[in-house]
C-alpha positions in Angstrom: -105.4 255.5 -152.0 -107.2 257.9 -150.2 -111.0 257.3 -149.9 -113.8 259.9 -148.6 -113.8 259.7 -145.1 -116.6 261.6 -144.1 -119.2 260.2 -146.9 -118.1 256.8 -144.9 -119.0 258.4 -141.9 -122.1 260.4 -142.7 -124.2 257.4 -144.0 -123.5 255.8 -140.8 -125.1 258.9 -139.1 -121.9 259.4 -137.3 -121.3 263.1 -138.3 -123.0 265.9 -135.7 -120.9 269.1 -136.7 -117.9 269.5 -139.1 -116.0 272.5 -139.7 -115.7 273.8 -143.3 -113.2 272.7 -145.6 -112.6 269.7 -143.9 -113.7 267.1 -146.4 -111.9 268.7 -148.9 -108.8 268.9 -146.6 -108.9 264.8 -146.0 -109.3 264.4 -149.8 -105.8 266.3 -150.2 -104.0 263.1 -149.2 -102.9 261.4 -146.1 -103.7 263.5 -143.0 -103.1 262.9 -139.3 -106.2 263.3 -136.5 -106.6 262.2 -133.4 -109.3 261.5 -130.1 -108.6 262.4 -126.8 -109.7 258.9 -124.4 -109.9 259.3 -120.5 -107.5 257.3 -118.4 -109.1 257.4 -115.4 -109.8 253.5 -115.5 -108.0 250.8 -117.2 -110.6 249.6 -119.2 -112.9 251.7 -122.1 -116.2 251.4 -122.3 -119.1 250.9 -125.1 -119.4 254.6 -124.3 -115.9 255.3 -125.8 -116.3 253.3 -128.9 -117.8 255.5 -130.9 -114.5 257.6 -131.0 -112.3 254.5 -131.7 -114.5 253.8 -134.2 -114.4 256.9 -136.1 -110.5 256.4 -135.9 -111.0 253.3 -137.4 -112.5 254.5 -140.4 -110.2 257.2 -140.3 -107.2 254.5 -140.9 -109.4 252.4 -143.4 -109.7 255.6 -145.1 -105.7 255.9 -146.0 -105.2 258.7 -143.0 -103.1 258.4 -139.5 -105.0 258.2 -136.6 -103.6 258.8 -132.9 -105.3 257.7 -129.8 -104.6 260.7 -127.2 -104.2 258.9 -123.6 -105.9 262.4 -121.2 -103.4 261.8 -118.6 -103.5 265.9 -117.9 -106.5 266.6 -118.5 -107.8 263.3 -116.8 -106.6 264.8 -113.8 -108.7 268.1 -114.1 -112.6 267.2 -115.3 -114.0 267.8 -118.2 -117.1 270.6 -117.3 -118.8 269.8 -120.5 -119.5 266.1 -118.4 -120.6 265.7 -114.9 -119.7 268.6 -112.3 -117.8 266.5 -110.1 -114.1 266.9 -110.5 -111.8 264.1 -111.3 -109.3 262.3 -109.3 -105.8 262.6 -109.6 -103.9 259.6 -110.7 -100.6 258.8 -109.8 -97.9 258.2 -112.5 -97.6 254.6 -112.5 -101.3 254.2 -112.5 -101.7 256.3 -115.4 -98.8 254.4 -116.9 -100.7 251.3 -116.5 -104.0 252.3 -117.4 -102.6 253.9 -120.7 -100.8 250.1 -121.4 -104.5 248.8 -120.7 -106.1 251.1 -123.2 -103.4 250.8 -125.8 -104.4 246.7 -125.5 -108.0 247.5 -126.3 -107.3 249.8 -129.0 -105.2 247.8 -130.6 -108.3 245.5 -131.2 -109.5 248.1 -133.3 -106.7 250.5 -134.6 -103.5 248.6 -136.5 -100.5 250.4 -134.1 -97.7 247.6 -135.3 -97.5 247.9 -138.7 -94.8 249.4 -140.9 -97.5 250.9 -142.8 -97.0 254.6 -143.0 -100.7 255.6 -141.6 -99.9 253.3 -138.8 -101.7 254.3 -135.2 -100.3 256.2 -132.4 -100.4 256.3 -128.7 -99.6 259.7 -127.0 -100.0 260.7 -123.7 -100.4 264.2 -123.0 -99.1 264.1 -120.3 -95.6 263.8 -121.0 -95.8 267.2 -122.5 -97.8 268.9 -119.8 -95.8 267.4 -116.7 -92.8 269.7 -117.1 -94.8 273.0 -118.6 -94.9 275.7 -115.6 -97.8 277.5 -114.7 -96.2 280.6 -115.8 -94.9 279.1 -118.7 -98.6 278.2 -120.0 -100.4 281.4 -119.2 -97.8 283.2 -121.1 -97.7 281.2 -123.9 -101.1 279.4 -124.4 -103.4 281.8 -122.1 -103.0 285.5 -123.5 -104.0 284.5 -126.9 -107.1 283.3 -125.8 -109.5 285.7 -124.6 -112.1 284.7 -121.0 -114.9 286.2 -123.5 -114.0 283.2 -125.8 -113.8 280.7 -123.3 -117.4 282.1 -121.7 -119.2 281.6 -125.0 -118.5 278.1 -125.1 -121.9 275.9 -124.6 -119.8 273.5 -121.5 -119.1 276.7 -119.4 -122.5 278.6 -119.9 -124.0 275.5 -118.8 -121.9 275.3 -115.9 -122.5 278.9 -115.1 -126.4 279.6 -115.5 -128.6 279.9 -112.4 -129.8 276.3 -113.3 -126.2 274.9 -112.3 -126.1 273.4 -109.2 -122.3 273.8 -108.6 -120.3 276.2 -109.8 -117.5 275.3 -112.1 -113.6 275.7 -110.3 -111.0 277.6 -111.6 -109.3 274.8 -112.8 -112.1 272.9 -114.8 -112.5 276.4 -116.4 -108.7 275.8 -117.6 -109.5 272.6 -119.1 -110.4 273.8 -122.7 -107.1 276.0 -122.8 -105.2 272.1 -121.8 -107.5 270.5 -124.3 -106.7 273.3 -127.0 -102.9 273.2 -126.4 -103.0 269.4 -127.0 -104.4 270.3 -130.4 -101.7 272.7 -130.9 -98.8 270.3 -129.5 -100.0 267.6 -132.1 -100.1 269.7 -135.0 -96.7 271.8 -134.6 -95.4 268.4 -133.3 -97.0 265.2 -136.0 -98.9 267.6 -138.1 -101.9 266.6 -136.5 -105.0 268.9 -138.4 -108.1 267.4 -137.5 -109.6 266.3 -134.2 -112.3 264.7 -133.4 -115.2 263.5 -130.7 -118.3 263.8 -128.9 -120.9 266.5 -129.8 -119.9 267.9 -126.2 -117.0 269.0 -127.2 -117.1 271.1 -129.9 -116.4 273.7 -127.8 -112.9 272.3 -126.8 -112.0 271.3 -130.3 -112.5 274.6 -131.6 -110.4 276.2 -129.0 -107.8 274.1 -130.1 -108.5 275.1 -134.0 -107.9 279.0 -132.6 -104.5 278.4 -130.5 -103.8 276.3 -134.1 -104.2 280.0 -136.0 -103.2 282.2 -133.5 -99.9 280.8 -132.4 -99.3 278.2 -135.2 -100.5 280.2 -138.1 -101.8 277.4 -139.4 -105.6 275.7 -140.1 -106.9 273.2 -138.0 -110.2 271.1 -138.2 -113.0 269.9 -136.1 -115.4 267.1 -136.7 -118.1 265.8 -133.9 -120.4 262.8 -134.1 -123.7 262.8 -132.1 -124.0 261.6 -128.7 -125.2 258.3 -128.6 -128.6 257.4 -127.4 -131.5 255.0 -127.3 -134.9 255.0 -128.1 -136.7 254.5 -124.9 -134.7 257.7 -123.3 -132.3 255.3 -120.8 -128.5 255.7 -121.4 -126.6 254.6 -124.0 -123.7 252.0 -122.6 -125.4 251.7 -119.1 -127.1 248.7 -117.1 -128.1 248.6 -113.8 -125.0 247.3 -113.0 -123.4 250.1 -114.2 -121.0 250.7 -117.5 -120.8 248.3 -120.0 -116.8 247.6 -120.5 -114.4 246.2 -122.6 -112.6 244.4 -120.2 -113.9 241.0 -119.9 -113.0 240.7 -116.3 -115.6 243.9 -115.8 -118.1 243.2 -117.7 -118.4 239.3 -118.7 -118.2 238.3 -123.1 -121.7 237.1 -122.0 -123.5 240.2 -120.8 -121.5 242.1 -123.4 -123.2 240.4 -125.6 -126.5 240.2 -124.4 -126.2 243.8 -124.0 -126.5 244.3 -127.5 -128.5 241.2 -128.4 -131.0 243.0 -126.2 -131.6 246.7 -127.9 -134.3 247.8 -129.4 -135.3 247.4 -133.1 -134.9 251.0 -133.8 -131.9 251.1 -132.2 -130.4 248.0 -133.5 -130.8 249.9 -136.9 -128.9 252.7 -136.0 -126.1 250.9 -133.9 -125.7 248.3 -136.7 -123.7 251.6 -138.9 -122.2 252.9 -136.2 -120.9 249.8 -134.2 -119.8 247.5 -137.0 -117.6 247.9 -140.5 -120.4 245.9 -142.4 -121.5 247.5 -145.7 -123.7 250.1 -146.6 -125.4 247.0 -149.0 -124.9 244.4 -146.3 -126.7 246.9 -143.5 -129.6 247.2 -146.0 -130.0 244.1 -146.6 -130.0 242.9 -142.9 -132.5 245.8 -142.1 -135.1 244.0 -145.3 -134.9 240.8 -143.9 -135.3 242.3 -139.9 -138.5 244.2 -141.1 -140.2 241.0 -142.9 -139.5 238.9 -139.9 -138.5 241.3 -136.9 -139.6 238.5 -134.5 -136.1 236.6 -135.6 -134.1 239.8 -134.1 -132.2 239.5 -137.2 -130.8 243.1 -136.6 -129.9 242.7 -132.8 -128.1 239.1 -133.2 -125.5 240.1 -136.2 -125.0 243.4 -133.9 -124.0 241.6 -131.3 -121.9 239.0 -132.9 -120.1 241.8 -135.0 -119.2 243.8 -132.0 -118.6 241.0 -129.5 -115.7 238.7 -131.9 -114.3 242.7 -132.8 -113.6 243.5 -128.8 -113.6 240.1 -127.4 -113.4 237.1 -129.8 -115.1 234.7 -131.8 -114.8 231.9 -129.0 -116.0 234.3 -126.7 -118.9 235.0 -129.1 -119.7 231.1 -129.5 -119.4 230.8 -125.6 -122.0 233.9 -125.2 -124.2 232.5 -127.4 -123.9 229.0 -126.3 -124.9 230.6 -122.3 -128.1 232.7 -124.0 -128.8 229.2 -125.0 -128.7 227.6 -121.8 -131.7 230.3 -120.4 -133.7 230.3 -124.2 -133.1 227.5 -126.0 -132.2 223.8 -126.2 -128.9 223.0 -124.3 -127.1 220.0 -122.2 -125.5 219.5 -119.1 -122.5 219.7 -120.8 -123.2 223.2 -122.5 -123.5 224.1 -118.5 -120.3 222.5 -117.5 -118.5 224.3 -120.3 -119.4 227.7 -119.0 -116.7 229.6 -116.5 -117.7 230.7 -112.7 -118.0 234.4 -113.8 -120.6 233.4 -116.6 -122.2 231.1 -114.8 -123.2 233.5 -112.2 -123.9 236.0 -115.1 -126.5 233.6 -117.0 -128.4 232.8 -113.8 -127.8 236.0 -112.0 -131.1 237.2 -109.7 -131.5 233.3 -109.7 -132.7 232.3 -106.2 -129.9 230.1 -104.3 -129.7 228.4 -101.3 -126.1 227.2 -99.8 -125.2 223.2 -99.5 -122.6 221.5 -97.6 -120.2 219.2 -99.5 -120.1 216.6 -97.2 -124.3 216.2 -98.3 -123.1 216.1 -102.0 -120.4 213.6 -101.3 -122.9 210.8 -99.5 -125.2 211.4 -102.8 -128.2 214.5 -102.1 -131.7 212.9 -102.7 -134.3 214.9 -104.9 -136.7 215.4 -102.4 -133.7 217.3 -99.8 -132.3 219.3 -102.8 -136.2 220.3 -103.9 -137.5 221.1 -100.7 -136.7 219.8 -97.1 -133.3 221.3 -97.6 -133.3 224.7 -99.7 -136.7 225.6 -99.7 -136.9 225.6 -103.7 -140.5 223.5 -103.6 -142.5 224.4 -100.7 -142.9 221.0 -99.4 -141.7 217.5 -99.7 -145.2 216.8 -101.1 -145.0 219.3 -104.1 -141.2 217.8 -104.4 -142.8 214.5 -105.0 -145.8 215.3 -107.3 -143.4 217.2 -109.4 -141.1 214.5 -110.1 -143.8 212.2 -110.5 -144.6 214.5 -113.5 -141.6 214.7 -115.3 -141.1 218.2 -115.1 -137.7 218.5 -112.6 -134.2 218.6 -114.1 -131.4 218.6 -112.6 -128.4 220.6 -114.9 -130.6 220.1 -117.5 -131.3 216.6 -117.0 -134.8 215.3 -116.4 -134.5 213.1 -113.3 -137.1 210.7 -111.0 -136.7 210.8 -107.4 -134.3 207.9 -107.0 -131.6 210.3 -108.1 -129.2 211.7 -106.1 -126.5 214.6 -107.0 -123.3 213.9 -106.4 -119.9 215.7 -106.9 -119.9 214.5 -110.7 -123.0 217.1 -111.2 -121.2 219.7 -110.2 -120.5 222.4 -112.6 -116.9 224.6 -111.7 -116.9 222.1 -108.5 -119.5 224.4 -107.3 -122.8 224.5 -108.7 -126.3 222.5 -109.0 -128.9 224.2 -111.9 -132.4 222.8 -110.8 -135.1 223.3 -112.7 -139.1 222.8 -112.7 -140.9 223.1 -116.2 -139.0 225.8 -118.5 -138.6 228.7 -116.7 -137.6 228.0 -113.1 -134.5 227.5 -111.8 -132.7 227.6 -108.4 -129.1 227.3 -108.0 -127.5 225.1 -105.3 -124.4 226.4 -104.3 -122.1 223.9 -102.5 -119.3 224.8 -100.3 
C-alpha cells in the first residue's frame, strides 16, 4: 500500500522545494528515487542524515529508494559547497568507502530483503569510468545550453564579484555529471524522483531537463531545508570537528551527548526530522517538555532515538551510563565498565598528570597522588585538610588518607579518577 509520502515529510518540516506534480506522481504507485551521498570518507555524518532519512520514509512509504555512492562526481566538487576542489580517490579506496557507507545505510534503509521496494546501492562511477570526454559532450552537453547552467544559484554564486575564487572548468561540469546520473537512473531503473539538500536544486533540475530532452520522459525534484540551529553555529559540527557515524570517529558517547545537548527549540524541530516517532507521540513529548523543560524531556528521547538507530541500544545504555558518571550518581564500577576511547571522551579537558607503575604497584599514598606528586592540591597541607573532610574520592570512592591506590583501582589498566567535592576531578594516568 502506498501511503503519502510527502504529507509524511512536510509535517516534519522536511520539504524546502518540490516540483509540481510530484505528489500526485508518488501517489500513482510504487516509484523509484534516489540521493546522491559523497564518498570522500568512509564514514557519513549527522550532516548526511537528513538525506537517508528522507529515503527512509521514502521505503516506509511503499516506494524504492537507491543510495547513489558520488564516486564521479566525488572526484570533481560540488561548487554549490565550499570552493575548494575535491581529491581524487583511487579505485579501491572508493571501493572501500562505498562498502563502509553501504554498512551505515543499511542501519537505516532495508537493502536485503526480497521485498520488491528493497534498497539499492549504485555507484556512479561505474557508468562514468568508461564514458569519453567526447562521448559526453556529444551526448549529454549539446542539449544543455551554458545560459542554463549560468542561471543556476551554485554558479552565480561562485561567479559574482563577492567570490573569492573563481569556479574551474571542471566544477562548472559537475551539474551536467550530476544531471546525467539522473538520466542514467531513470532510462536505466526508472528512477523519476531525486532528492537532497536545498543547495541543490539547481543540480536536480538539470537532471529533470536531460530527463525531457534526451529521455522524453518527466522527472521530479524534491529538496528539504538545510539544517540549522538556533543560536546560528553549524548544524552537525563540534569543535572537534564533524559529528560521524562511525563510532571509531566520533565515540556512542559524544554522539550522544551531541544531541542530549541541543537546544530546546531545536530539540523540537530535530525530534521530526531525526526520528520515525509519531506525529501524536512528537506532540505529546513537546507538552510534557514545555510543562517541565528543566527535565530536557525533548533532548533525552532525541538522543536515545537517534543513538540505538545508528549505533545501538547497548551503546545507548553505555552513553548514558558515562553522562552519568560526570552528572549523576555512579560507582567505581560504572567507571570500570567504560572503554579507553570513552573514558577519555567523558573526562576529556580533564587535567592529568603522568604516574609510573612501579609507584602504583608498592601502593600510592593520598597525600602523593593529591599533591606532592601531580600537583592536583596545591600542597600536602590542603591534601590533608581535604581528606580530613570527607570530600576526596578516589574512582568514585570516598577515601581517608591511609589509602593507597593500587593496580586493582585501575580502570582499562590505566587510569585513576580523583575527585574533590562534585565537580573536580583529575585523572592520573599510569604508564
Amino acid at each position: 500500500m502506498i501511503k503519502n509520502f510527502v504529507q509524511e515529510l512536510q509535517w516534519r518540516g522536511m520539504v524546502h522545494d518540490i516540483m509540481p506534480g510530484a505528489e500526485e506522481h508518488l501517489m500513482e504507485g510504487m516509484q523509484a528515487a534516489y540521493v546522491g551521498i559523497d564518498p570522500t570518507a568512509d564514514s557519513l555524518h549527522i550532516g548526511h542524515l537528513v538525506s537517508v532519512m528522507m529515503l527512509r520514509h521514502f521505503q516506509l512509504a511503499g516506494h524504492k529508494p537507491f543510495a547513489l555512492v558520488g564516486g564521479a562526481t566525488g572526484m570533481i566538487g560540488d561548487p554549490s559547497g565550499k570552493s575548494a576542489e575535491r581529491n581524487l580517490l583511487d579505485e579501491k579506496t572508493l571501493r572501500h568507502n562505498q562498502e563502509a557507507l553501504k554498512s551505515q545505510l543499511g542501519r537505516f534503509l532495508d537493502f536485503e530483503s526480497d521485498a520488491e521496494n528493497a534498497a539499492v546501492l549504485v555507484n556512479n562511477y561505474d557508468w562514468m569510468k568508461d564514458f569519453s570526454f567526447l562521448d559526453f559532450i556529444r551526448d549529454v552537453g549539446k542539449h544543455i545550453t551554458v545560459n542554463y547552467m549560468m542561471a543556476k544559484d551554485s554558479v552565480k554564486k561562485r561567479l559574482s564579484s563577492d567570490a573569492k575564487e573563481g569556479m574551474s572548468f571542471t566544477e562548472f561540469t559537475y551539474q551536467l555529471v550530476q544531471g546525467y546520473d539522473f538520466l542514467y537512473l531513470y532510462q536505466n531503473h526508472n528512477c523519476t524522483l531525486q532528492m537532497g539538500g536545498s543547495d541543490q536544486w539547481g543540480n536536480i533540475t538539470t537532471g529533470t531537463e536531460l530527463i525531457r530532452r534526451i529521455g522524453g520522459g518527466k522527472g521530479f525534484a524534491l529538496t528539504c531545508p538545510l539544517i540549522t540551529k538556533a543560536d546560528g553555529t553549524k548544524f552537525g559540527k563540534t569543535e572537534g570537528g564533524n559529528v560521524w557515524l562511525d563510532a571509531e570517529r566520533t565515540s556512542p558517547y559524544k554522539f550522544y551527548q551531541y544531541w542530549l545537548n541541543t537546544s530546546d527549540e531545536d530539540a523540537e524541530k530535530y525530534i521530526k526530522i531525526f526520528t520515525f516517532l509519531s506525529k501524536e507521540d512528537i506532540e505529546d513529548l513537546v507538552i510534557k517538555h514545555k510543562e517541565e523543560p528543566h527535565l530536557r524531556t525533548l533532548q533525552k528521547r532525541l538522543a536515545e532515538e537517534i543513538t540505538t538507530k545508528v549505533h545501538s541500544k547497548a551503546d545507548l545504555e553505555n552513553a548514558i551510563k558515562a553522562s552519568n558518571i560526570l552528572f549523576g550518581k555512579s560507582t567505581s564500577e560504572d567507571l570500570k565498565e567504560l572503554d579507553e576511547k570513552t573514558f577519555l571522551d567523558v573526562f576529556e579537558g580533564v587535567p592529568q598528570s603522568q604516574i609510573s607503575i612501579d609507584e602504583v604497584n608498592d601502593g600510592l599514598d593520598m597525600i602523593g597522588a593529591l599533591a606532592a606528586k601531580t600537583g592536583f592540591l596545591a600542597s600536602n597541607g590542603e591534601a590533608r585538610r581535604e581528606l580530613k573532610q570527607n570530600s576526596i574520592s578516589v574512582n568514585k570512592q570516598k577515601v581517608k588518607e591511609d589509602f593507597l591506590i593500587t593496580t586493582s583501582d585501575l580502570i582499562n589498566n590505566k587510569f585513576v579518577l580523583l575527585q574533590r567535592g562534585k565537580k573536580s576531578y583529575f585523572v592520573l594516568v599510569v604508564s
